[in-house]
Chimera marker file (.cmm) of the C-alpha trace (Angstrom):
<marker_set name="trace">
<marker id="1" x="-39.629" y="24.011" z="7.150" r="1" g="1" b="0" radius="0.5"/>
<marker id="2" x="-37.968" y="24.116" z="3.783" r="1" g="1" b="0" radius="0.5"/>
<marker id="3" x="-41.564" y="25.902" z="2.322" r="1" g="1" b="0" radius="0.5"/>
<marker id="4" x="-41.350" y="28.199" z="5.320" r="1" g="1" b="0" radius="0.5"/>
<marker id="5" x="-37.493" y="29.243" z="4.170" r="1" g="1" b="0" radius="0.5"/>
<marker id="6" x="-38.864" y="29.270" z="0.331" r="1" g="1" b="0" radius="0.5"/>
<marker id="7" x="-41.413" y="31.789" z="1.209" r="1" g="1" b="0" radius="0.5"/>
<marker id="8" x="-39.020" y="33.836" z="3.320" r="1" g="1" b="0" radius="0.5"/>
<marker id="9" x="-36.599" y="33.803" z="0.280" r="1" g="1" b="0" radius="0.5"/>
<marker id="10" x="-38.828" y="34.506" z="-2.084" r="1" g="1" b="0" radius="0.5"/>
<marker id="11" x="-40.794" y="37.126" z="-0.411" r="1" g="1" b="0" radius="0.5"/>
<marker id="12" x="-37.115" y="39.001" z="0.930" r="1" g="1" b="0" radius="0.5"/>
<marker id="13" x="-36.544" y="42.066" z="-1.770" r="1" g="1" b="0" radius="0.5"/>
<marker id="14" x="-33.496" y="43.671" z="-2.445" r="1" g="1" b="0" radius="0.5"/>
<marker id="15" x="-32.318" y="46.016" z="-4.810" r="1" g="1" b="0" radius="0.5"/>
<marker id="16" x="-29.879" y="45.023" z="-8.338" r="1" g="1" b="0" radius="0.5"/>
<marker id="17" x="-27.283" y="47.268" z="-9.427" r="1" g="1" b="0" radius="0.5"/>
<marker id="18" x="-29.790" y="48.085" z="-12.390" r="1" g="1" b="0" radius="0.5"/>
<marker id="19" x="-32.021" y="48.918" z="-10.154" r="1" g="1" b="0" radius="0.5"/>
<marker id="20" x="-34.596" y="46.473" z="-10.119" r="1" g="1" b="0" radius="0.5"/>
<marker id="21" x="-35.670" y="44.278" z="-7.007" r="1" g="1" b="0" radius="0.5"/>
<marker id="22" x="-35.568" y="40.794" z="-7.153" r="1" g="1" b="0" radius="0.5"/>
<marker id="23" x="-35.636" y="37.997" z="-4.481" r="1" g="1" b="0" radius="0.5"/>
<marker id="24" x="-32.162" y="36.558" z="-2.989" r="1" g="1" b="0" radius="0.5"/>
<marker id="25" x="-33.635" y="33.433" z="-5.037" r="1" g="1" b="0" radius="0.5"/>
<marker id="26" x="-34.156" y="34.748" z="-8.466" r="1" g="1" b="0" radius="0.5"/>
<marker id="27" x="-30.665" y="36.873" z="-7.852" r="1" g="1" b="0" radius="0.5"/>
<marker id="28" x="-28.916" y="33.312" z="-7.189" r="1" g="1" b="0" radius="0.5"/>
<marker id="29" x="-30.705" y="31.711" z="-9.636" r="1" g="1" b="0" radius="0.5"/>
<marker id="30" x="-29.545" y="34.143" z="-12.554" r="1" g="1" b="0" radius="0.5"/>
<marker id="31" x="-25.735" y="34.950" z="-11.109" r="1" g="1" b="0" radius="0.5"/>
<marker id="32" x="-24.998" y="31.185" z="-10.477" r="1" g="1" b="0" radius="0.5"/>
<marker id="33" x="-27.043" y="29.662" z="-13.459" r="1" g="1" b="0" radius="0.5"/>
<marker id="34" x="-24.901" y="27.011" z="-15.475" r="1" g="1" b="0" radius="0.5"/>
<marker id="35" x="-24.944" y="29.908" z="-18.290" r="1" g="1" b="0" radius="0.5"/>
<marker id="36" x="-23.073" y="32.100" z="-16.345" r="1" g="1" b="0" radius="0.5"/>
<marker id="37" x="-20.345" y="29.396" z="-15.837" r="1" g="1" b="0" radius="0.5"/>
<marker id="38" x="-17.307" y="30.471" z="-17.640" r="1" g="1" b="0" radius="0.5"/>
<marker id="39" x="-18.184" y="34.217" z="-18.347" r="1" g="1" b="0" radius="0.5"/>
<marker id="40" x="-15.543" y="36.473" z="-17.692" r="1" g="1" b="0" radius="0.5"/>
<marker id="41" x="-16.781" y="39.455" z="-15.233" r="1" g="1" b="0" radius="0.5"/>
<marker id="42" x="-15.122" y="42.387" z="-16.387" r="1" g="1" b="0" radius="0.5"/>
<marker id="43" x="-15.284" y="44.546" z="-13.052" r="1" g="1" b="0" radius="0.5"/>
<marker id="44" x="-12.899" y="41.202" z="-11.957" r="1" g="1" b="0" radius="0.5"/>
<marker id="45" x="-10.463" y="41.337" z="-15.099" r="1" g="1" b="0" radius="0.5"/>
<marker id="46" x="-9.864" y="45.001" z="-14.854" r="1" g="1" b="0" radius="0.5"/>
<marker id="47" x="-9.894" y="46.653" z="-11.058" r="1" g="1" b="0" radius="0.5"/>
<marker id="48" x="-9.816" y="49.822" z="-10.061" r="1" g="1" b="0" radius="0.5"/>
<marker id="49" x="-8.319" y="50.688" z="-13.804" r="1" g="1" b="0" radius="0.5"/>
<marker id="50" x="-5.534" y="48.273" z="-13.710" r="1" g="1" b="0" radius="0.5"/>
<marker id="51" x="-3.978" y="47.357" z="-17.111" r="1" g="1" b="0" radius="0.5"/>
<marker id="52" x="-3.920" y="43.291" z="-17.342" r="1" g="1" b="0" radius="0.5"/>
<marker id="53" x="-0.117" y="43.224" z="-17.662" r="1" g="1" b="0" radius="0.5"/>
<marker id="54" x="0.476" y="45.762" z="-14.825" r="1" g="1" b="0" radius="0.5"/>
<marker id="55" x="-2.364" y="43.094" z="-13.247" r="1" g="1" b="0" radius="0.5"/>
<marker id="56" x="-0.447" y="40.313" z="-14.092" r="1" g="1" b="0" radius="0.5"/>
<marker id="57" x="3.110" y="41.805" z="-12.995" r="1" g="1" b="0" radius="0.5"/>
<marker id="58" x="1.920" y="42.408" z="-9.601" r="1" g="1" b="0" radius="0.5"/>
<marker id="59" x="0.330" y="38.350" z="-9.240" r="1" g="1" b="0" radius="0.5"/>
<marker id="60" x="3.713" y="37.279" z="-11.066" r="1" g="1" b="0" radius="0.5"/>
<marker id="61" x="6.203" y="39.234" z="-8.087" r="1" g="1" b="0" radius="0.5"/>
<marker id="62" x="3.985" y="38.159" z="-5.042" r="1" g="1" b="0" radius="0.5"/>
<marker id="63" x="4.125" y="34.281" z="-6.241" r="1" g="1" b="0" radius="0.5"/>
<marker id="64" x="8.186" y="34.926" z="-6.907" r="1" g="1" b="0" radius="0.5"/>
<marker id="65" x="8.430" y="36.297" z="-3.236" r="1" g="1" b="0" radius="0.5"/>
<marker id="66" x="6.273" y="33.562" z="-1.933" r="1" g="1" b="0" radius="0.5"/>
<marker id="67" x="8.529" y="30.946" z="-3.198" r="1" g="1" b="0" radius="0.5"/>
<marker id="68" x="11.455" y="32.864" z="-2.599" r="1" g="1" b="0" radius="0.5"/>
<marker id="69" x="10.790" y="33.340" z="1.169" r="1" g="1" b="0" radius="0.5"/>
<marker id="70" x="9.350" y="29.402" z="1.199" r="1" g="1" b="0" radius="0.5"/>
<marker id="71" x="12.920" y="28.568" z="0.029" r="1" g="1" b="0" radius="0.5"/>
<marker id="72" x="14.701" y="30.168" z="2.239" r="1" g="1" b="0" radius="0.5"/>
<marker id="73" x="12.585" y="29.541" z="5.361" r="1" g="1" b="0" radius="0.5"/>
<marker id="74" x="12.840" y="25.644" z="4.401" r="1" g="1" b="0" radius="0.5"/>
<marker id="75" x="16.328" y="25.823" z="4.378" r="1" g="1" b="0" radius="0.5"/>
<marker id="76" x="16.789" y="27.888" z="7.450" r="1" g="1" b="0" radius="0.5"/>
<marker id="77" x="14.822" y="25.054" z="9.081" r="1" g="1" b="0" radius="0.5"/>
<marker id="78" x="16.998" y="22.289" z="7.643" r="1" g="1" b="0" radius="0.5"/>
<marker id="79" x="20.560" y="23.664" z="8.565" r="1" g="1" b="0" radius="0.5"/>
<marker id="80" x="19.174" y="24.294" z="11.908" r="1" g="1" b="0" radius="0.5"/>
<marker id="81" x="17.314" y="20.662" z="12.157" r="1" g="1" b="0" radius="0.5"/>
<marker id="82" x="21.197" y="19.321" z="11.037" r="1" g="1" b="0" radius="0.5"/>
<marker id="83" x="23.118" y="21.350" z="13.563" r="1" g="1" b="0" radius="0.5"/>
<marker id="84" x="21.006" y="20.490" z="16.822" r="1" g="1" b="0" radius="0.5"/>
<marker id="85" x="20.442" y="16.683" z="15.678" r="1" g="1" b="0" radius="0.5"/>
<marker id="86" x="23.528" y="15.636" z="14.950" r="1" g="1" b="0" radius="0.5"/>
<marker id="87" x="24.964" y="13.368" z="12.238" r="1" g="1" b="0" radius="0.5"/>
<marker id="88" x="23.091" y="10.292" z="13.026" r="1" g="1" b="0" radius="0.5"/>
<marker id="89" x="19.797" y="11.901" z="13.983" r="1" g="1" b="0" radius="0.5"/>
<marker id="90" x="19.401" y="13.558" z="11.161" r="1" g="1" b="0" radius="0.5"/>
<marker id="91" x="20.019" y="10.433" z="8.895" r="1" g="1" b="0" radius="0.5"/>
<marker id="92" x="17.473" y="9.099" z="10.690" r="1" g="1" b="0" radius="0.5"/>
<marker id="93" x="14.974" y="11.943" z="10.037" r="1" g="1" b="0" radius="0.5"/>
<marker id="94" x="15.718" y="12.244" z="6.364" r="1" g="1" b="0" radius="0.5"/>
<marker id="95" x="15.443" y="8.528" z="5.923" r="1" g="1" b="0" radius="0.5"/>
<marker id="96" x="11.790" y="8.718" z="7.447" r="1" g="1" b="0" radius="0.5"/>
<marker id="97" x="10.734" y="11.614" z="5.270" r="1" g="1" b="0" radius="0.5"/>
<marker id="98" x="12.035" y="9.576" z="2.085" r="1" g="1" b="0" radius="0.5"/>
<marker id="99" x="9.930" y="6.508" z="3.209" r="1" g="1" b="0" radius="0.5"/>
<marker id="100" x="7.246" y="8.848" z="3.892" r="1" g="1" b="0" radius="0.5"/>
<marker id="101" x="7.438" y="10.716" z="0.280" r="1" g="1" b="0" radius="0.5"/>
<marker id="102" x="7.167" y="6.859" z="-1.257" r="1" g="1" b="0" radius="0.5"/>
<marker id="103" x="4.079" y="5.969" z="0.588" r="1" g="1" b="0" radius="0.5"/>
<marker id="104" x="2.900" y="9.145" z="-0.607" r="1" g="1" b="0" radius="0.5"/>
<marker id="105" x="3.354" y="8.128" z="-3.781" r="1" g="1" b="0" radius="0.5"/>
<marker id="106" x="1.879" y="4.729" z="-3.518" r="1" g="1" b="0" radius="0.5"/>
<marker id="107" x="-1.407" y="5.850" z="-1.632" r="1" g="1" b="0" radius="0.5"/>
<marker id="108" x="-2.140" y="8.298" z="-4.402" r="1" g="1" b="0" radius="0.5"/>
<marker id="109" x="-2.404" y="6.204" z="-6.764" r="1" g="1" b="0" radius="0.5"/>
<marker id="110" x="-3.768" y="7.951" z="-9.523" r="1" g="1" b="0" radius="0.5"/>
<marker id="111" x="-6.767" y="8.544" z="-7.268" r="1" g="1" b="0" radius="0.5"/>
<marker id="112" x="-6.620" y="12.149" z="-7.790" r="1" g="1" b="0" radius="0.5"/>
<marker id="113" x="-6.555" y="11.948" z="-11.520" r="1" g="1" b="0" radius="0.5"/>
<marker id="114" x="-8.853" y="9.660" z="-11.961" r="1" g="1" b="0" radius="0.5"/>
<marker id="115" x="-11.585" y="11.948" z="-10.195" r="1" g="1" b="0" radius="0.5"/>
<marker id="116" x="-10.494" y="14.705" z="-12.087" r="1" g="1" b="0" radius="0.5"/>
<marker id="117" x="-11.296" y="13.146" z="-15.289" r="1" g="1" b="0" radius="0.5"/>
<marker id="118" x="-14.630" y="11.477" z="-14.127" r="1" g="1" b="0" radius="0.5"/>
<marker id="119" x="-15.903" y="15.145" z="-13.170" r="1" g="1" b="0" radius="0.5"/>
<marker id="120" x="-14.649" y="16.404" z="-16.240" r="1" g="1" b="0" radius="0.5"/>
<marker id="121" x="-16.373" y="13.634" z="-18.522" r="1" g="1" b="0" radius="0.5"/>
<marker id="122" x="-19.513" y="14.888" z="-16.137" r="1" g="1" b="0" radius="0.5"/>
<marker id="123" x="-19.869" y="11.694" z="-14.016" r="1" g="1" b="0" radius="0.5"/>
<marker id="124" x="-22.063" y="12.801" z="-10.771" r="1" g="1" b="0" radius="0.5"/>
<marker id="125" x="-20.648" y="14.241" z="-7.827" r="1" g="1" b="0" radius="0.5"/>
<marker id="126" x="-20.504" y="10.976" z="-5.357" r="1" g="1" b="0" radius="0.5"/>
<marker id="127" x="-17.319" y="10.252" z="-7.560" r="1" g="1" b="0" radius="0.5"/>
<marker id="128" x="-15.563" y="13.207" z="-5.353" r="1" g="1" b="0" radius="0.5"/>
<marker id="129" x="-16.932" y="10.545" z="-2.239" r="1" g="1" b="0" radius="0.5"/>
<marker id="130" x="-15.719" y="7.453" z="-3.395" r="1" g="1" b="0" radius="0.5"/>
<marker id="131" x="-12.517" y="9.020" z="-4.216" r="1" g="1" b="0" radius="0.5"/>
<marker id="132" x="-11.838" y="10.110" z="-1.117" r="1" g="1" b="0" radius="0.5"/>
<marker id="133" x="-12.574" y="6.902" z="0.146" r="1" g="1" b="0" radius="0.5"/>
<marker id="134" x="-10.453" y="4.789" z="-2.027" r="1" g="1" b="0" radius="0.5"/>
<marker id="135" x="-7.639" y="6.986" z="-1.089" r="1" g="1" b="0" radius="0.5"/>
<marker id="136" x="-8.452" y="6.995" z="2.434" r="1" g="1" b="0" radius="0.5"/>
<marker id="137" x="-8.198" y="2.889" z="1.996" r="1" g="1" b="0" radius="0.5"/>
<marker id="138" x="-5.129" y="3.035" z="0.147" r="1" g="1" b="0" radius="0.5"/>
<marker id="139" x="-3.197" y="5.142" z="2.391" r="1" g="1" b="0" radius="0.5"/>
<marker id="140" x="-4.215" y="3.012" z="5.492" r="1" g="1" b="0" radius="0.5"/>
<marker id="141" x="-3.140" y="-0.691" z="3.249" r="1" g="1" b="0" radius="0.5"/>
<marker id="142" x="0.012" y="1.877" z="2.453" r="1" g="1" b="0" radius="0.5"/>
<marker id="143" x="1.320" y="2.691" z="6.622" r="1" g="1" b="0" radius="0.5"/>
<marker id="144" x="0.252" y="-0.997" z="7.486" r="1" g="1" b="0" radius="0.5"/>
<marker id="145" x="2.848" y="-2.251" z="4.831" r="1" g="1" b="0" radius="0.5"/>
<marker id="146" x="5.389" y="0.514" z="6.113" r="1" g="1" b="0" radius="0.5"/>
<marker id="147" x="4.939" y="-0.074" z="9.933" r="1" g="1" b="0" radius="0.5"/>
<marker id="148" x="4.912" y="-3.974" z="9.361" r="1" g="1" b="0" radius="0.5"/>
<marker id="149" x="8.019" y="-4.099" z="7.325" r="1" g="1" b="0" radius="0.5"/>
<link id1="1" id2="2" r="1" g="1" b="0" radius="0.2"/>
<link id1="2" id2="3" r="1" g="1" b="0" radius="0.2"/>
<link id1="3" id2="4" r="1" g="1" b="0" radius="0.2"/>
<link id1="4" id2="5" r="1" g="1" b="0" radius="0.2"/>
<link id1="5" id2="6" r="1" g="1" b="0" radius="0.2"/>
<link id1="6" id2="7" r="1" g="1" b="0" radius="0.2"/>
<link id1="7" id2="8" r="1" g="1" b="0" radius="0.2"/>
<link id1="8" id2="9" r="1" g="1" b="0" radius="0.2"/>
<link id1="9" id2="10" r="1" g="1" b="0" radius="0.2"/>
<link id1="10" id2="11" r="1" g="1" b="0" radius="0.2"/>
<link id1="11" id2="12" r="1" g="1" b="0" radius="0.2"/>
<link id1="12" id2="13" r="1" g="1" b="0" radius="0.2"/>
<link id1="13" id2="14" r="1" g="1" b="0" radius="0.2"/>
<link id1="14" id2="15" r="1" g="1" b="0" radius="0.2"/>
<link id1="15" id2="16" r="1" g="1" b="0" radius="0.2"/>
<link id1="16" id2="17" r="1" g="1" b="0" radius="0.2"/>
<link id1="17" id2="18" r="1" g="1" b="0" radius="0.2"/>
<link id1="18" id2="19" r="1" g="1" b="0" radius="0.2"/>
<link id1="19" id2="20" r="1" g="1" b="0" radius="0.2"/>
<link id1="20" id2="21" r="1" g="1" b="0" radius="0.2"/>
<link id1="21" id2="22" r="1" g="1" b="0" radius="0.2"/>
<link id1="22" id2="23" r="1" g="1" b="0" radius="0.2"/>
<link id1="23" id2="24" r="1" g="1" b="0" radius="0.2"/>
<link id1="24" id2="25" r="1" g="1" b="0" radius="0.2"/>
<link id1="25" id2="26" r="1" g="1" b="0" radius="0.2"/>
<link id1="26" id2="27" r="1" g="1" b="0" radius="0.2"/>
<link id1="27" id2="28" r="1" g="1" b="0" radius="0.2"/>
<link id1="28" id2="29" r="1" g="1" b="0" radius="0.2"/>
<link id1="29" id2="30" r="1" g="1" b="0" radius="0.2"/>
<link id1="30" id2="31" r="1" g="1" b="0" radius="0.2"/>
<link id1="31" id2="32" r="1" g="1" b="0" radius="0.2"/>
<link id1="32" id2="33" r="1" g="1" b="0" radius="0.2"/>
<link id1="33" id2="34" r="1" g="1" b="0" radius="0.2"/>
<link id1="34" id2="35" r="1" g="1" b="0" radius="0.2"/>
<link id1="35" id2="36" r="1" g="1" b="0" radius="0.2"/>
<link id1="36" id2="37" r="1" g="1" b="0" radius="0.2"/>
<link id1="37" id2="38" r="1" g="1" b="0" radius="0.2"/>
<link id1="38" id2="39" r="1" g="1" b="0" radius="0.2"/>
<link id1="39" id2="40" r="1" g="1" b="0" radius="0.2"/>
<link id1="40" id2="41" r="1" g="1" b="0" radius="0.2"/>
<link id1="41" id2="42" r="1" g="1" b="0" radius="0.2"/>
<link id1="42" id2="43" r="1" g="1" b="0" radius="0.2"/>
<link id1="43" id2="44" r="1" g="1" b="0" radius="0.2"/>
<link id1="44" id2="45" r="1" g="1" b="0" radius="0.2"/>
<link id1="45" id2="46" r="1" g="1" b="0" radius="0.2"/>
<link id1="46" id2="47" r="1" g="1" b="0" radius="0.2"/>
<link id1="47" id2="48" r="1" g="1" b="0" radius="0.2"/>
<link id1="48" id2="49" r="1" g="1" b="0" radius="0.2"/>
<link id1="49" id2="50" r="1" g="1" b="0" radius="0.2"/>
<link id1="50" id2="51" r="1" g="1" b="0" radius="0.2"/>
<link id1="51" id2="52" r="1" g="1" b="0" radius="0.2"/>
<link id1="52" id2="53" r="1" g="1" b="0" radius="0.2"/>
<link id1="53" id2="54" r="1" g="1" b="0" radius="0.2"/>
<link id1="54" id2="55" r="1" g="1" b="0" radius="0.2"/>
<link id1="55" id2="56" r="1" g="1" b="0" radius="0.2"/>
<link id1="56" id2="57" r="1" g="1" b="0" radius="0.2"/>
<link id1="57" id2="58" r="1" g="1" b="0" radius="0.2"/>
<link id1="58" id2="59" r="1" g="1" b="0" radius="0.2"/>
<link id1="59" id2="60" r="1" g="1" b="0" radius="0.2"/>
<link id1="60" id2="61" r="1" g="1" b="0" radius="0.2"/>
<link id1="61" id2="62" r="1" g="1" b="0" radius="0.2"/>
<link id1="62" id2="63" r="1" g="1" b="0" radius="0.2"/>
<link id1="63" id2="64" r="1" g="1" b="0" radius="0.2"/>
<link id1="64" id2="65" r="1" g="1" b="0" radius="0.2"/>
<link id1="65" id2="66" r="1" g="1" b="0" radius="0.2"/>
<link id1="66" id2="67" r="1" g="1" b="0" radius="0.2"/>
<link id1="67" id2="68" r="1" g="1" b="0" radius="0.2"/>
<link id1="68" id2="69" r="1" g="1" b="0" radius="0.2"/>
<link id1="69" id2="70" r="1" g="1" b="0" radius="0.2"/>
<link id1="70" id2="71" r="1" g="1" b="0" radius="0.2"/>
<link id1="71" id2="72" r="1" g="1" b="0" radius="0.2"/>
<link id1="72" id2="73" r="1" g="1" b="0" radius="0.2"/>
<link id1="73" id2="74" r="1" g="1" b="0" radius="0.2"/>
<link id1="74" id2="75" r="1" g="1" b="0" radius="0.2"/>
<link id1="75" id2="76" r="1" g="1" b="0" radius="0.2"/>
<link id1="76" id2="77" r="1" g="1" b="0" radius="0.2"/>
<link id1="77" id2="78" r="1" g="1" b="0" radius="0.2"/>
<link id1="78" id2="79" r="1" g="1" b="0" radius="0.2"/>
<link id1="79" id2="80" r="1" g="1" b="0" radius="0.2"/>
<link id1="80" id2="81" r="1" g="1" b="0" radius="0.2"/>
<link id1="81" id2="82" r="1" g="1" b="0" radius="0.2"/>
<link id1="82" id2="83" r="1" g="1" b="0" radius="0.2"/>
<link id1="83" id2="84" r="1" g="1" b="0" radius="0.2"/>
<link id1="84" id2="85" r="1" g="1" b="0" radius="0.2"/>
<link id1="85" id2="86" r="1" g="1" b="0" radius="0.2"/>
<link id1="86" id2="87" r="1" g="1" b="0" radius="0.2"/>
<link id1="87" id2="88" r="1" g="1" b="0" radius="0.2"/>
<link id1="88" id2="89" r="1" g="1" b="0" radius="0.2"/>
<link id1="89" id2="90" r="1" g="1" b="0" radius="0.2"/>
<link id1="90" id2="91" r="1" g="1" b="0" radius="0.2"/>
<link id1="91" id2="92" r="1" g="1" b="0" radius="0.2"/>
<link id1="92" id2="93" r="1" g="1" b="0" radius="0.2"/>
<link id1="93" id2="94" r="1" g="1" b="0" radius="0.2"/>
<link id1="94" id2="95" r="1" g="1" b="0" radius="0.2"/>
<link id1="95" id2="96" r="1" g="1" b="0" radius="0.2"/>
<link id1="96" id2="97" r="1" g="1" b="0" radius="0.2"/>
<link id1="97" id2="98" r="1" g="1" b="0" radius="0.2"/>
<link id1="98" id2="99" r="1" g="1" b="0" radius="0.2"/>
<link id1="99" id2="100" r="1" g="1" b="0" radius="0.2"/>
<link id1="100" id2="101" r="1" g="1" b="0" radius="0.2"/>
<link id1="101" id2="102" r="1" g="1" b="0" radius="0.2"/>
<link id1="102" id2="103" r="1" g="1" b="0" radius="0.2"/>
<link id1="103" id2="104" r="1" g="1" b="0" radius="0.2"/>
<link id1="104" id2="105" r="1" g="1" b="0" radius="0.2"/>
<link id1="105" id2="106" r="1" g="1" b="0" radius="0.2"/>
<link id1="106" id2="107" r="1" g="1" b="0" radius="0.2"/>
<link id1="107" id2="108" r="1" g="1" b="0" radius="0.2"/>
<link id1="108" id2="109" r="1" g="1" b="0" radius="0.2"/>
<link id1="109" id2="110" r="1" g="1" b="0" radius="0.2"/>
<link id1="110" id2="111" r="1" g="1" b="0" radius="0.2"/>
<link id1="111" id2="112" r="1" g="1" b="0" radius="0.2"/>
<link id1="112" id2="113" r="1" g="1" b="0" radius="0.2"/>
<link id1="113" id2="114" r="1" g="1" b="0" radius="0.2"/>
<link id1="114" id2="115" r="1" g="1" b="0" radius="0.2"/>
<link id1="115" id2="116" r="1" g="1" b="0" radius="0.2"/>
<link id1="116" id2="117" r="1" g="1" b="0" radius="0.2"/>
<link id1="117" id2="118" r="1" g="1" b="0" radius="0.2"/>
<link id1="118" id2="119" r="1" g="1" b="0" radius="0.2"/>
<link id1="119" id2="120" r="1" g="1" b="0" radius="0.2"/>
<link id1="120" id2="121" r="1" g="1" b="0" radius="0.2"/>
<link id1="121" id2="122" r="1" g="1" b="0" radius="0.2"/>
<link id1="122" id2="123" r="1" g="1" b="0" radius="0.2"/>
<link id1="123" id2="124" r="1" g="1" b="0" radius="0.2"/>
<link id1="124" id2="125" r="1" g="1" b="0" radius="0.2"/>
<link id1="125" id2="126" r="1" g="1" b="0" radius="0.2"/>
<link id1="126" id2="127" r="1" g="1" b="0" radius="0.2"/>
<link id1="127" id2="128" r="1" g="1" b="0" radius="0.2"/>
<link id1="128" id2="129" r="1" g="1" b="0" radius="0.2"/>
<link id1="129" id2="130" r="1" g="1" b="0" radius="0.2"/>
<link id1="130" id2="131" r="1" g="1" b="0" radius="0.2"/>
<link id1="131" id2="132" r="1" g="1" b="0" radius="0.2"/>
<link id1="132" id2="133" r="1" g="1" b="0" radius="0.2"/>
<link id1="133" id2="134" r="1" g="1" b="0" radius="0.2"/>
<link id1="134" id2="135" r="1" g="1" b="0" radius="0.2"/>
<link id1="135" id2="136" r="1" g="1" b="0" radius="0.2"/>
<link id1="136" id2="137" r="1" g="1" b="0" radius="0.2"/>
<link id1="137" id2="138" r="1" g="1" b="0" radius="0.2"/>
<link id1="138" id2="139" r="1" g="1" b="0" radius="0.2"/>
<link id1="139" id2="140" r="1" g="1" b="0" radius="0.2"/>
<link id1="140" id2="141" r="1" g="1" b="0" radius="0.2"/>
<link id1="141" id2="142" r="1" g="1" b="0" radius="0.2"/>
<link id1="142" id2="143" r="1" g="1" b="0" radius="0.2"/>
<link id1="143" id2="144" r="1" g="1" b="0" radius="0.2"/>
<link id1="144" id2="145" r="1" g="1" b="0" radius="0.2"/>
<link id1="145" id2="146" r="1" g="1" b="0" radius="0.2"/>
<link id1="146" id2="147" r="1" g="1" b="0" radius="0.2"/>
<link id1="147" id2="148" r="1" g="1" b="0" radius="0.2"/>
<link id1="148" id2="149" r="1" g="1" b="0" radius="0.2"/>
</marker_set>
């Protein structure tokens, strides 16, 4: 089957921007070659005639107004969450999300990191994997403390 797909692949034509025709195959393997990593594409960096800093202006105000409306939204919610839960309730619900941030904490671990820099230092990809795993162990040891306590 996966000689069958080859030969489709290979034998599947389509024209280049310089136009030339070249298999999806040999179009894959010279856009996504490890050479390529890294390369700025200029048609990305500069659209449609955009300056960089008007470019950069524009990414800069709709992150601002992200946040901005994030804020606000999260403290809509809150005031609202206090005035329909009462004093007590809401106590309650606070103290939960504090436990909850902790165990957070503690089932991270430095898992994250860790995988980071093993990719980085150009350990093989089952690292991502076992990562996920460990973490996946840690938060489950993590909520059996919490609920047993």
């Amino acid at each position: 089957m996966a000689a069958q797909l080859r030969k489709f692949f290979d034998s599947t034509l389509f024209h280049q921007r310089d136009g030339t025709r070249a298999s999806i195959v040999e179009f894959a393997e010279k856009k996504y070659s490890w050479t390529n990593i890294g390369r700025p594409n200029i048609r990305s960096l500069h659209r449609s005639g955009e300056t960089s800093v008007k470019r950069l202006f524009s990414q800069y105000s709709f992150a601002l107004s992200a946040d901005l409306v994030r804020r606000v939204l999260g403290f809509i919610s809150v005031a609202y969450l206090a005035r329909i839960l009462g004093k007590a309730d809401f106590g309650a619900v606070n103290l939960g999300f504090a436990v909850l941030a902790y165990g957070m904490v503690l089932s991270a671990a430095g898992f994250p990191m860790i995988g980071t820099k093993k990719i980085a230092q150009g350990a093989p990809l089952e690292i991502v994997g076992q990562v996920i795993g460990s973490r996946l162990i840690s938060t489950i040891l993590v909520l059996a403390m919490i609920l047993l306590r």
